[in-house]
N, CA, C and O atoms as a Tripos MOL2 file, in Angstrom:
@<TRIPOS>MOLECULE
protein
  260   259    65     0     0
PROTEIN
NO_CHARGES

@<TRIPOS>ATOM
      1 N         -35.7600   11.6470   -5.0200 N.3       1 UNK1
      2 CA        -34.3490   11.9920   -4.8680 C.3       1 UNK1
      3 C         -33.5400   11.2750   -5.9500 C.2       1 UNK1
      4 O         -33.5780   10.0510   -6.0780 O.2       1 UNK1
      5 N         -32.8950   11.9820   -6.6300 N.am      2 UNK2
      6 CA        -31.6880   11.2650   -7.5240 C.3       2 UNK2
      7 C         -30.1930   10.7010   -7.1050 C.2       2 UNK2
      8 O         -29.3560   11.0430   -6.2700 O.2       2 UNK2
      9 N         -30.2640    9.8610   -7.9160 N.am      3 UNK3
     10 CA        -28.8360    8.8590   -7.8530 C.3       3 UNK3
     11 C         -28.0410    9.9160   -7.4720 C.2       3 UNK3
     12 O         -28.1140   11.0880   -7.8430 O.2       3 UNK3
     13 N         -27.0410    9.2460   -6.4670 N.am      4 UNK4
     14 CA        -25.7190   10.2700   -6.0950 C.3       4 UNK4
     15 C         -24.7060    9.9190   -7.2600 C.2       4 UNK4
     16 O         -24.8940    8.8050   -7.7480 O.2       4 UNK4
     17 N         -23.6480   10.6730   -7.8090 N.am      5 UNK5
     18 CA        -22.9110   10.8460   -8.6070 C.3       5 UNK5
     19 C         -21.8710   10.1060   -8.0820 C.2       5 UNK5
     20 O         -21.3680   10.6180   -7.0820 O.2       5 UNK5
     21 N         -21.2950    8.8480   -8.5210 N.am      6 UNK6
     22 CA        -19.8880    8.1040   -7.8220 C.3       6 UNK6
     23 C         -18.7240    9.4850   -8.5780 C.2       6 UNK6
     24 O         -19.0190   10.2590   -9.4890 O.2       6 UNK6
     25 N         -17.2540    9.3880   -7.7230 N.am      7 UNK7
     26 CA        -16.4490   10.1750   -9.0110 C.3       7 UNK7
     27 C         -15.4390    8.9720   -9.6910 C.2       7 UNK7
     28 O         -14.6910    8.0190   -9.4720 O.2       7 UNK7
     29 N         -15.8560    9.5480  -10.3550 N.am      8 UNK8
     30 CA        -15.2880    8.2670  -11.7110 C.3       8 UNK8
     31 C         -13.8860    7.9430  -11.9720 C.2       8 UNK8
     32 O         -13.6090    7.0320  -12.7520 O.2       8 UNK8
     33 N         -12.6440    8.8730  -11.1550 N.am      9 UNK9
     34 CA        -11.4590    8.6770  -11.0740 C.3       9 UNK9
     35 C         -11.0880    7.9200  -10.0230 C.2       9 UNK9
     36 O         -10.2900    7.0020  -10.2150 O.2       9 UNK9
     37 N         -11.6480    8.1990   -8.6260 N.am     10 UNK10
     38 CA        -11.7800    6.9840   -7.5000 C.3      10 UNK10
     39 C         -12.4380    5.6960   -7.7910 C.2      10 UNK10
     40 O         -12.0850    4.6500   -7.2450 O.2      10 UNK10
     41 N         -13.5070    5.7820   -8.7510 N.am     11 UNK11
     42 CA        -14.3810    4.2300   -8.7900 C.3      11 UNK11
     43 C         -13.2900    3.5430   -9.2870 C.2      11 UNK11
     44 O         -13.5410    2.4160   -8.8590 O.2      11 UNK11
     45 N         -12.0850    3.4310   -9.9940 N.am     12 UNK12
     46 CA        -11.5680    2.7620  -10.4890 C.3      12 UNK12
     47 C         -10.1290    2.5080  -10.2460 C.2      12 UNK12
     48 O          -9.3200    1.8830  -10.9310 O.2      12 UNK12
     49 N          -9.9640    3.2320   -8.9310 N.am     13 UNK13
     50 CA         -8.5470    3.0220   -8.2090 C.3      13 UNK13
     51 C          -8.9700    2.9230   -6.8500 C.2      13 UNK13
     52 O          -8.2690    3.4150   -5.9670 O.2      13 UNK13
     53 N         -10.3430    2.1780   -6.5130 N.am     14 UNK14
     54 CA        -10.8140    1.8290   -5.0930 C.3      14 UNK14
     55 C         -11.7120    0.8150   -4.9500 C.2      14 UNK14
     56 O         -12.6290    0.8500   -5.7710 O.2      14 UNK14
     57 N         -11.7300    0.0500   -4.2760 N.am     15 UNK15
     58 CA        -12.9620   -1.2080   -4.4770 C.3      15 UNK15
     59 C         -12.9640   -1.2880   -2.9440 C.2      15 UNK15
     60 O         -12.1560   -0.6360   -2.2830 O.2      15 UNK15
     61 N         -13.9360   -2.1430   -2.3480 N.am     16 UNK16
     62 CA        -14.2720   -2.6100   -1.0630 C.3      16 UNK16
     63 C         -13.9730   -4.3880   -1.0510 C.2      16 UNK16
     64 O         -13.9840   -5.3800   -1.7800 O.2      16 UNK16
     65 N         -13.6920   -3.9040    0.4450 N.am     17 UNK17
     66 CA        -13.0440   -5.7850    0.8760 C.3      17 UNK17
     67 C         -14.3790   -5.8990    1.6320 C.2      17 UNK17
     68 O         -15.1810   -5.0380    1.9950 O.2      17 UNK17
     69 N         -14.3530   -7.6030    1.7840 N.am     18 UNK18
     70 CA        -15.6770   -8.5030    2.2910 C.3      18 UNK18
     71 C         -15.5390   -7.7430    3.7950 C.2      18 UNK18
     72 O         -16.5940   -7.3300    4.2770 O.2      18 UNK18
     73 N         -14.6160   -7.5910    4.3610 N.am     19 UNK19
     74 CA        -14.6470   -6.7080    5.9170 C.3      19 UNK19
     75 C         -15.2400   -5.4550    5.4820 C.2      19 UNK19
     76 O         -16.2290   -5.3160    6.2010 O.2      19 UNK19
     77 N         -15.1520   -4.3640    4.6020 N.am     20 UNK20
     78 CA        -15.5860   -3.3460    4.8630 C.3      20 UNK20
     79 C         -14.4980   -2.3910    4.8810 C.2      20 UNK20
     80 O         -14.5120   -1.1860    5.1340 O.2      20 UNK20
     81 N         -13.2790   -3.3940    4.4710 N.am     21 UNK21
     82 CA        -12.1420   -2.2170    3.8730 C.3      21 UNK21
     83 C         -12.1810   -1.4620    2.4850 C.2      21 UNK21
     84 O         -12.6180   -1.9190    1.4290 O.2      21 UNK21
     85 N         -11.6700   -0.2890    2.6890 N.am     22 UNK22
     86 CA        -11.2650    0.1220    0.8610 C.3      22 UNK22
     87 C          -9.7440   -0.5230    1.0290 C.2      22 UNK22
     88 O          -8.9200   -0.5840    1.9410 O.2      22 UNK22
     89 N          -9.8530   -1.1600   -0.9270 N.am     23 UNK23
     90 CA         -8.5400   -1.8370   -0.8390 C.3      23 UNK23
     91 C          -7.8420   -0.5900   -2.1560 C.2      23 UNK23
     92 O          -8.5850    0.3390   -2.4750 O.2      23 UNK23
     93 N          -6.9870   -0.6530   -2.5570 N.am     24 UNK24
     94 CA         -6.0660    0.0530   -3.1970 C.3      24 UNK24
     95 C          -4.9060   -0.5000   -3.9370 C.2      24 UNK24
     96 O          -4.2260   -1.4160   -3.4750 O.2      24 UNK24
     97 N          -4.6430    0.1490   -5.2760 N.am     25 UNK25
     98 CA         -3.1160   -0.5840   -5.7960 C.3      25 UNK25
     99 C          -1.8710    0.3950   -4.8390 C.2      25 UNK25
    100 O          -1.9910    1.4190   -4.1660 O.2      25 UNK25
    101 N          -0.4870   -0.6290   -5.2190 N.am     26 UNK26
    102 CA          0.7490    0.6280   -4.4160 C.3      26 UNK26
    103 C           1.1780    1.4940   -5.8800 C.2      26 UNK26
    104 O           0.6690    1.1910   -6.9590 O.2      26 UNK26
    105 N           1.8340    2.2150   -5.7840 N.am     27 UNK27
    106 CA          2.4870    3.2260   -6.1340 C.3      27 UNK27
    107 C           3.9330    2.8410   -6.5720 C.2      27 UNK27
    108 O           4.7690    2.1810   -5.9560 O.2      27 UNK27
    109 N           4.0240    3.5770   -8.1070 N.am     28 UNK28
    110 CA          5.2730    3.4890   -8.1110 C.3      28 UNK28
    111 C           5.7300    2.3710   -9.1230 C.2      28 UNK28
    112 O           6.9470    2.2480   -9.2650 O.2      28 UNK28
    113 N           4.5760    1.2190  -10.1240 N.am     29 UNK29
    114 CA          5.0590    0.0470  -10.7620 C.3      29 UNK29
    115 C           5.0620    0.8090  -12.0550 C.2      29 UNK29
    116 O           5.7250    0.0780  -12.7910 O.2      29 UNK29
    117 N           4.7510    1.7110  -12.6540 N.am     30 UNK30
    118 CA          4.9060    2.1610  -13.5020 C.3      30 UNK30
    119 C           6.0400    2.5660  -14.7650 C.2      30 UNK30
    120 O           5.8060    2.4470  -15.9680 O.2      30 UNK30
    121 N           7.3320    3.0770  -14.1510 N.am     31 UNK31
    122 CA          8.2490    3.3270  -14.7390 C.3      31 UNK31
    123 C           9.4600    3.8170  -14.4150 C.2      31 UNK31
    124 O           9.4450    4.9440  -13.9200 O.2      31 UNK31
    125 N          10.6560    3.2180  -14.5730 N.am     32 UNK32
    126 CA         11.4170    3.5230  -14.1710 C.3      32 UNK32
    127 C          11.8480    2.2390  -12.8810 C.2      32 UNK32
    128 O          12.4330    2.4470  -11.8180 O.2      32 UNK32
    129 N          11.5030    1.3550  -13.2420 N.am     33 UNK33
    130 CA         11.8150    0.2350  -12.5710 C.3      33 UNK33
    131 C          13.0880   -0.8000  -12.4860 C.2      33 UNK33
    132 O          13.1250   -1.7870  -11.7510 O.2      33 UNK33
    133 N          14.5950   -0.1870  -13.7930 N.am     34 UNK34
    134 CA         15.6710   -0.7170  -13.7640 C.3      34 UNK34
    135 C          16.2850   -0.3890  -12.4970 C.2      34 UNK34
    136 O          17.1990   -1.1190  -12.1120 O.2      34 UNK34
    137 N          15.9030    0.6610  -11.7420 N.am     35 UNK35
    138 CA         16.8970    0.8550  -10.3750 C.3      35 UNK35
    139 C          15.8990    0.1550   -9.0760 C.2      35 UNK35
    140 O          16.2180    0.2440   -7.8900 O.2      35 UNK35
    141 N          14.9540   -0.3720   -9.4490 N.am     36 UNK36
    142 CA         14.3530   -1.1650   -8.0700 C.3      36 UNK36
    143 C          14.5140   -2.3200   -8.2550 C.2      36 UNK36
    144 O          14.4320   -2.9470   -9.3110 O.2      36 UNK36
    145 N          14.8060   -2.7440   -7.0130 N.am     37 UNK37
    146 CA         15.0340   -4.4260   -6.8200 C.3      37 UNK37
    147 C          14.1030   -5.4440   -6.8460 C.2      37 UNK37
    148 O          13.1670   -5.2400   -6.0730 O.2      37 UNK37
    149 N          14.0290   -6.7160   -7.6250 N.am     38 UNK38
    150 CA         13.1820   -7.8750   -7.6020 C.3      38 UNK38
    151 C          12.3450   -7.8390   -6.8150 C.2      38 UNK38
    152 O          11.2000   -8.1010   -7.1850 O.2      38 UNK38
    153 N          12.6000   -7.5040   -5.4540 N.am     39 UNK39
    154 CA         11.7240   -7.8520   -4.7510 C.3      39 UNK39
    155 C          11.1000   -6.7570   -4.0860 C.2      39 UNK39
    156 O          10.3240   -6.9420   -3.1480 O.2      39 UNK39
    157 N          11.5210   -5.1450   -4.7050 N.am     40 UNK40
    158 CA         10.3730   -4.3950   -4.3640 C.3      40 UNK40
    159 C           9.2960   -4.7670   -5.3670 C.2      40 UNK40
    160 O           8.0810   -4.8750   -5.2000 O.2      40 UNK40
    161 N          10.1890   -4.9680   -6.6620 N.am     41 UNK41
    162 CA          8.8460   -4.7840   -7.6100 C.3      41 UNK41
    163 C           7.5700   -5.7540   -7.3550 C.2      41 UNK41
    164 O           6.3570   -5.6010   -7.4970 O.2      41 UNK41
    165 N           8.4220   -6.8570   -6.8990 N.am     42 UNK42
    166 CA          7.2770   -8.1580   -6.5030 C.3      42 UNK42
    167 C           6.3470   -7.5420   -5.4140 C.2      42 UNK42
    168 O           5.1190   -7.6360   -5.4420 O.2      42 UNK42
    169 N           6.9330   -7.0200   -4.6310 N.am     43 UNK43
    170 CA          5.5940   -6.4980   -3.3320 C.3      43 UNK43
    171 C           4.9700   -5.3590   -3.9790 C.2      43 UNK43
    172 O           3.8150   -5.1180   -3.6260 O.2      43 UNK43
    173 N           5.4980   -4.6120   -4.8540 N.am     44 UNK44
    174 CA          4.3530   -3.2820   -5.4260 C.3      44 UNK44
    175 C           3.1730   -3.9400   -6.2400 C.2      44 UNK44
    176 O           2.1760   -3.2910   -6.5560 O.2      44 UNK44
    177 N           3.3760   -5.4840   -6.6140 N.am     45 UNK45
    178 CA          2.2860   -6.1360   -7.5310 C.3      45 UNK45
    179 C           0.7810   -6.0020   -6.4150 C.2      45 UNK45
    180 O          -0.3770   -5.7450   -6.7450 O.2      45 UNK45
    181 N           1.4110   -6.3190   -4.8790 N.am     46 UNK46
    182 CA          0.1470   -6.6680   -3.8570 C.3      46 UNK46
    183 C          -0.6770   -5.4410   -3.9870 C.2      46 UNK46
    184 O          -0.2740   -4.3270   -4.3240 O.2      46 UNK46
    185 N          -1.8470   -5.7820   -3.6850 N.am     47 UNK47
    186 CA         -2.7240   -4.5960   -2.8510 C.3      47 UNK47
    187 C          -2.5950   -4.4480   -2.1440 C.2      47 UNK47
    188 O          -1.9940   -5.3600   -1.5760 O.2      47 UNK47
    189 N          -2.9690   -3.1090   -1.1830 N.am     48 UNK48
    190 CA         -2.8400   -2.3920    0.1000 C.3      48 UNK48
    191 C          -4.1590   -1.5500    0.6350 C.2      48 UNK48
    192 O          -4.7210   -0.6760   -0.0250 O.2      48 UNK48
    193 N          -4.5310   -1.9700    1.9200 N.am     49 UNK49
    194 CA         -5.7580   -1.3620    2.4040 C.3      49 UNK49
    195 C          -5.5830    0.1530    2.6060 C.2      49 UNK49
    196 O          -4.6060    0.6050    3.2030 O.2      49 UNK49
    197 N          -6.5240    0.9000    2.1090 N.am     50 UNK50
    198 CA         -6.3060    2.4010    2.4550 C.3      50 UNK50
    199 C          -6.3250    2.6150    4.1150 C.2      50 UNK50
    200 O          -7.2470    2.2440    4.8410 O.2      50 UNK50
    201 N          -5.1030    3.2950    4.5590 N.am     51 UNK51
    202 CA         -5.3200    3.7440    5.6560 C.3      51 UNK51
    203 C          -6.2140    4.6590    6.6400 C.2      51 UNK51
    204 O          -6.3000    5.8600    6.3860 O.2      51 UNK51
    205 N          -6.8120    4.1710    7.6450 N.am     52 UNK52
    206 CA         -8.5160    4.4590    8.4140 C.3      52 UNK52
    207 C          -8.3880    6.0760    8.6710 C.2      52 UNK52
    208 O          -9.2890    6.7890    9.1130 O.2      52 UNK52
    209 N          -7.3160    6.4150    8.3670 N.am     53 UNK53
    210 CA         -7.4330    8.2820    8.2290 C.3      53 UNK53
    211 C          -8.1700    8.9400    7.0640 C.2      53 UNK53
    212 O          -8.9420    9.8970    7.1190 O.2      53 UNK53
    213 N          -7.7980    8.2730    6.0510 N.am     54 UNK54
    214 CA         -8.2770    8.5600    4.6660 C.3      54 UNK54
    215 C          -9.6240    7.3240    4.2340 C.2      54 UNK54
    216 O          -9.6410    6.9310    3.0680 O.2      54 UNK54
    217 N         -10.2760    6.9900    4.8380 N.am     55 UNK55
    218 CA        -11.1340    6.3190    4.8580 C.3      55 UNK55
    219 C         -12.0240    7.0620    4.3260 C.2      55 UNK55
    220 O         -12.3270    7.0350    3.1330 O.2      55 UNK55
    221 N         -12.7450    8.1370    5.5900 N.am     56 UNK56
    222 CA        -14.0720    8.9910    5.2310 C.3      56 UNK56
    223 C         -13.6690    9.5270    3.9310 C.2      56 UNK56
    224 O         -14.5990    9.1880    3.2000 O.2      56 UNK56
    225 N         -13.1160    9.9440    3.4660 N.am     57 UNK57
    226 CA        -12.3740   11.1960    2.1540 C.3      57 UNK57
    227 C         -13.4470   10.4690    1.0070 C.2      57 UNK57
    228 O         -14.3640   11.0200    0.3990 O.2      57 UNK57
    229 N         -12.9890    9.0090    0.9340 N.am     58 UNK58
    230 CA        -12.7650    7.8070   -0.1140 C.3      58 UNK58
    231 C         -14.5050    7.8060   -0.2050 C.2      58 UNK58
    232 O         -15.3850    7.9760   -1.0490 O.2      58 UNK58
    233 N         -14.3760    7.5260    1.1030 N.am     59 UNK59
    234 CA        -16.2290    6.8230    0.7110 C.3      59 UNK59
    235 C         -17.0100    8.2880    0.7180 C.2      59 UNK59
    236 O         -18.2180    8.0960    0.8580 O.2      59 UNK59
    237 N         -16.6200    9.9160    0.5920 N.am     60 UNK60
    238 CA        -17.7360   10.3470    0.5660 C.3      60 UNK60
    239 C         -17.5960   10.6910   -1.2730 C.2      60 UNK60
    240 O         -18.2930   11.3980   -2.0010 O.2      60 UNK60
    241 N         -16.5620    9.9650   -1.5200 N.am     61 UNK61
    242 CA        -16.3230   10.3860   -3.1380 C.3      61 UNK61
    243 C         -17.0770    8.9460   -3.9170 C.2      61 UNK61
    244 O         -17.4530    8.8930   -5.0880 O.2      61 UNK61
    245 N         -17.1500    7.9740   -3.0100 N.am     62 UNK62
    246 CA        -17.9260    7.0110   -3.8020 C.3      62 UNK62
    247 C         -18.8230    6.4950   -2.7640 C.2      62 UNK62
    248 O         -18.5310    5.6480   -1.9210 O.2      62 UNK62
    249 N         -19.9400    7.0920   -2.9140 N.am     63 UNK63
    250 CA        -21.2810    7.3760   -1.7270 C.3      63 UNK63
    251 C         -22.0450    5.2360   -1.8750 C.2      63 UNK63
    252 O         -22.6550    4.5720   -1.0360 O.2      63 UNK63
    253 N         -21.5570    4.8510   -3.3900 N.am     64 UNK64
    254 CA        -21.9890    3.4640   -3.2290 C.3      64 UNK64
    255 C         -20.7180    2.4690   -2.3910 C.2      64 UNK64
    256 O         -21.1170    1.3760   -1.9900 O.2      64 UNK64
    257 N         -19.8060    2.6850   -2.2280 N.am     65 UNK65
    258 CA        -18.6630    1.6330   -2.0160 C.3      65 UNK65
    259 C         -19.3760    0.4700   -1.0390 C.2      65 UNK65
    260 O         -18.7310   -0.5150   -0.6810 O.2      65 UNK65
@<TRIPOS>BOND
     1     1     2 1
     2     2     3 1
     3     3     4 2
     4     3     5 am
     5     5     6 1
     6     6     7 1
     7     7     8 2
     8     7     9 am
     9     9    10 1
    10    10    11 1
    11    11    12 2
    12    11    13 am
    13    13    14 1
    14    14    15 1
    15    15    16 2
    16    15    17 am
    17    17    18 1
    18    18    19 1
    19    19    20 2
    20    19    21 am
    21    21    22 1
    22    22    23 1
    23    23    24 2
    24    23    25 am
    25    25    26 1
    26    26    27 1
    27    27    28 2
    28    27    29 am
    29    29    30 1
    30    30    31 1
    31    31    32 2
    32    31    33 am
    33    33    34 1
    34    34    35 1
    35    35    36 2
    36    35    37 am
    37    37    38 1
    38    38    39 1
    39    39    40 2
    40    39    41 am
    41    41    42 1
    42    42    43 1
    43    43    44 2
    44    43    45 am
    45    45    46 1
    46    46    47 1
    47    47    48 2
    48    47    49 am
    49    49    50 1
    50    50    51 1
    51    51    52 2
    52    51    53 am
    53    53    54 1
    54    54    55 1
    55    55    56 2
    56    55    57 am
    57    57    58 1
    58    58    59 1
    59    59    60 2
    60    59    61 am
    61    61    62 1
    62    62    63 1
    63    63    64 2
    64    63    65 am
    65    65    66 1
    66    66    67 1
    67    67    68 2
    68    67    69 am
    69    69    70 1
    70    70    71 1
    71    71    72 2
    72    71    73 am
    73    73    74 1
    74    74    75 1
    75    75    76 2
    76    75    77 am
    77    77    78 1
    78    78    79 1
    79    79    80 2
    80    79    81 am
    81    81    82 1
    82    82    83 1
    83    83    84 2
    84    83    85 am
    85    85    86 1
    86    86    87 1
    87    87    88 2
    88    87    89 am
    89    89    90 1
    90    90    91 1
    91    91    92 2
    92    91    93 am
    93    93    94 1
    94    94    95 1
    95    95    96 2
    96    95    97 am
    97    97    98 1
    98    98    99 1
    99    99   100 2
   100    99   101 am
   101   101   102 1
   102   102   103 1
   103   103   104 2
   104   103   105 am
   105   105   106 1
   106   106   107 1
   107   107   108 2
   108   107   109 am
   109   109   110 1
   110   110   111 1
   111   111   112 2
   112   111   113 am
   113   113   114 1
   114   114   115 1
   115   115   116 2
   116   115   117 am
   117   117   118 1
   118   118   119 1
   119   119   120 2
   120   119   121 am
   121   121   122 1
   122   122   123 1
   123   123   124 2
   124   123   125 am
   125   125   126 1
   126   126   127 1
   127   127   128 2
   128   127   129 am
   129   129   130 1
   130   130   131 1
   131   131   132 2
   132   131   133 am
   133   133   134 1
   134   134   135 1
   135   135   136 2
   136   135   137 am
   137   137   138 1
   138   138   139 1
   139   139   140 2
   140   139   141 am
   141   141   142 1
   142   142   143 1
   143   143   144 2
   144   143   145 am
   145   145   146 1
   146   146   147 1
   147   147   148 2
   148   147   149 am
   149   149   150 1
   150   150   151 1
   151   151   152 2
   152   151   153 am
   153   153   154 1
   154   154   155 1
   155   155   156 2
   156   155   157 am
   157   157   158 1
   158   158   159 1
   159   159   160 2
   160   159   161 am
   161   161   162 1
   162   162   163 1
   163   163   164 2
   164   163   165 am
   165   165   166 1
   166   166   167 1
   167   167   168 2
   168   167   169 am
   169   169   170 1
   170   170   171 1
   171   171   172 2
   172   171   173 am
   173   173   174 1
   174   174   175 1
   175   175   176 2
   176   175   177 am
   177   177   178 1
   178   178   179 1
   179   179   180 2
   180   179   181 am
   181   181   182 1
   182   182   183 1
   183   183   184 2
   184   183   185 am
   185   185   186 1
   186   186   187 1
   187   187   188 2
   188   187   189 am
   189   189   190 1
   190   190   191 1
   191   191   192 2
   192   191   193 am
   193   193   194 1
   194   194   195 1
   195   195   196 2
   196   195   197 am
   197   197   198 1
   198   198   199 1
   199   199   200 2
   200   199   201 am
   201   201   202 1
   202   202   203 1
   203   203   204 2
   204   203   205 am
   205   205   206 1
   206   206   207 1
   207   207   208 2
   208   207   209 am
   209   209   210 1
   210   210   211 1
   211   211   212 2
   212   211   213 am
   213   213   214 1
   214   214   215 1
   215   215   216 2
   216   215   217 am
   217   217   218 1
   218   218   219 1
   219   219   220 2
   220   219   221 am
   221   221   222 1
   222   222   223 1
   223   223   224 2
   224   223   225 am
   225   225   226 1
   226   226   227 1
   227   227   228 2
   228   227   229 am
   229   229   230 1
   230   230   231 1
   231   231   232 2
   232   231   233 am
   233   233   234 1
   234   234   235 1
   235   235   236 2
   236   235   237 am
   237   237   238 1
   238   238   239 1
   239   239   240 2
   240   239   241 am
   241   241   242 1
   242   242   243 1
   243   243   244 2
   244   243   245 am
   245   245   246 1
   246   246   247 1
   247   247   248 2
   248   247   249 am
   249   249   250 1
   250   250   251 1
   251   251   252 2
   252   251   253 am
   253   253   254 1
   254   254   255 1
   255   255   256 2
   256   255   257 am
   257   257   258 1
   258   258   259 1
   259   259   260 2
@<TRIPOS>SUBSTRUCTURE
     1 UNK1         2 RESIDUE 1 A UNK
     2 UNK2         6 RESIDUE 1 A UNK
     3 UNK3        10 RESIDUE 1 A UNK
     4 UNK4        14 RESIDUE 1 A UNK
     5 UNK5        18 RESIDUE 1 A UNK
     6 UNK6        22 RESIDUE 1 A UNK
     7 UNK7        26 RESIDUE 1 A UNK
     8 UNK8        30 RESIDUE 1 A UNK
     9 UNK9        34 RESIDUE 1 A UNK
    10 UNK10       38 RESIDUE 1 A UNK
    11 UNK11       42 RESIDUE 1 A UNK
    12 UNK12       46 RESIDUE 1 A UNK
    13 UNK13       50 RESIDUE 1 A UNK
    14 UNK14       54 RESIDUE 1 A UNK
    15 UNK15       58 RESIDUE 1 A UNK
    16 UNK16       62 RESIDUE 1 A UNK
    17 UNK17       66 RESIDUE 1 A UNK
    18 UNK18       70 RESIDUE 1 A UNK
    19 UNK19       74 RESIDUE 1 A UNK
    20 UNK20       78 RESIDUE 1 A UNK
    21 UNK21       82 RESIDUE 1 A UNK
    22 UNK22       86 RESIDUE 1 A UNK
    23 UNK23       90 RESIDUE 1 A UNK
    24 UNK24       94 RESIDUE 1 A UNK
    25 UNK25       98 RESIDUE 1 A UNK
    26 UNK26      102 RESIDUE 1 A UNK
    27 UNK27      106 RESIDUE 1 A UNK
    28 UNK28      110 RESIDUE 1 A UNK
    29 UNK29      114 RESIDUE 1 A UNK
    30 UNK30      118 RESIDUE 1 A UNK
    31 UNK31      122 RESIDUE 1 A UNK
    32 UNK32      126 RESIDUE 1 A UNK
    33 UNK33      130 RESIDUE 1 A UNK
    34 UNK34      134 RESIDUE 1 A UNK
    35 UNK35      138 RESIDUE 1 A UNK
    36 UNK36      142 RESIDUE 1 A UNK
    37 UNK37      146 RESIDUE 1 A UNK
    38 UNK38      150 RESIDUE 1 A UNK
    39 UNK39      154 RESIDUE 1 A UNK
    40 UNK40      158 RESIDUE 1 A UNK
    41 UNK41      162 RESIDUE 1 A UNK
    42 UNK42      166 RESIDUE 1 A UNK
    43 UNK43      170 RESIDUE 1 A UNK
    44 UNK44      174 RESIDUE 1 A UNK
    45 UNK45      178 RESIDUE 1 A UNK
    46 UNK46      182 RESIDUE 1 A UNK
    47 UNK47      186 RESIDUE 1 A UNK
    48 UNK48      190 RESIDUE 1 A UNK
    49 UNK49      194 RESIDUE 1 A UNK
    50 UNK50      198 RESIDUE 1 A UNK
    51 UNK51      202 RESIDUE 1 A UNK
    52 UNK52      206 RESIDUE 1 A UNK
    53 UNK53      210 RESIDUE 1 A UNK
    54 UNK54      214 RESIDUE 1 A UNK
    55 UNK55      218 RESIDUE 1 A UNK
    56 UNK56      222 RESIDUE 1 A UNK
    57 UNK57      226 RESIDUE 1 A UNK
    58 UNK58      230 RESIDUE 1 A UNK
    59 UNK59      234 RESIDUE 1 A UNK
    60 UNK60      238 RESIDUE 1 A UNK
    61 UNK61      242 RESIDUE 1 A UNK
    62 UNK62      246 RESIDUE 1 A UNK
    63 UNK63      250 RESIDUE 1 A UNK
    64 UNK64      254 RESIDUE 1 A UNK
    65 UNK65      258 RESIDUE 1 A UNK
């Protein structure tokens, strides 16, 4: 049987936490950031766990996670 194919646009906007979470960047630090405030921009720096709805989606697109 051959290697399963990871997809190569998720491998690199998804990683796994020591629990067994997928973790994720937020949305939105990109551009256009003179009208958001200090301290959204400071919390868009954190990571965010993908939510357990969209869980299965994630891991059948990266069969190693």
């Amino acid at each position: 049987m051959p290697k399963m194919k990871s997809n190569r646009g998720a491998s690199k906007r998804f990683r796994a936490t020591g629990a067994g979470g997928i973790k994720r960047a937020k949305s939105g630090k990109s551009h256009i950031l003179t009208s958001k405030d200090r301290k959204r921009k400071r919390s868009l720096r954190k990571s965010a766990l993908v939510h357990h709805t969209n869980e299965k989606s994630i891991r059948r697109l990266l069969p190693y996670l």
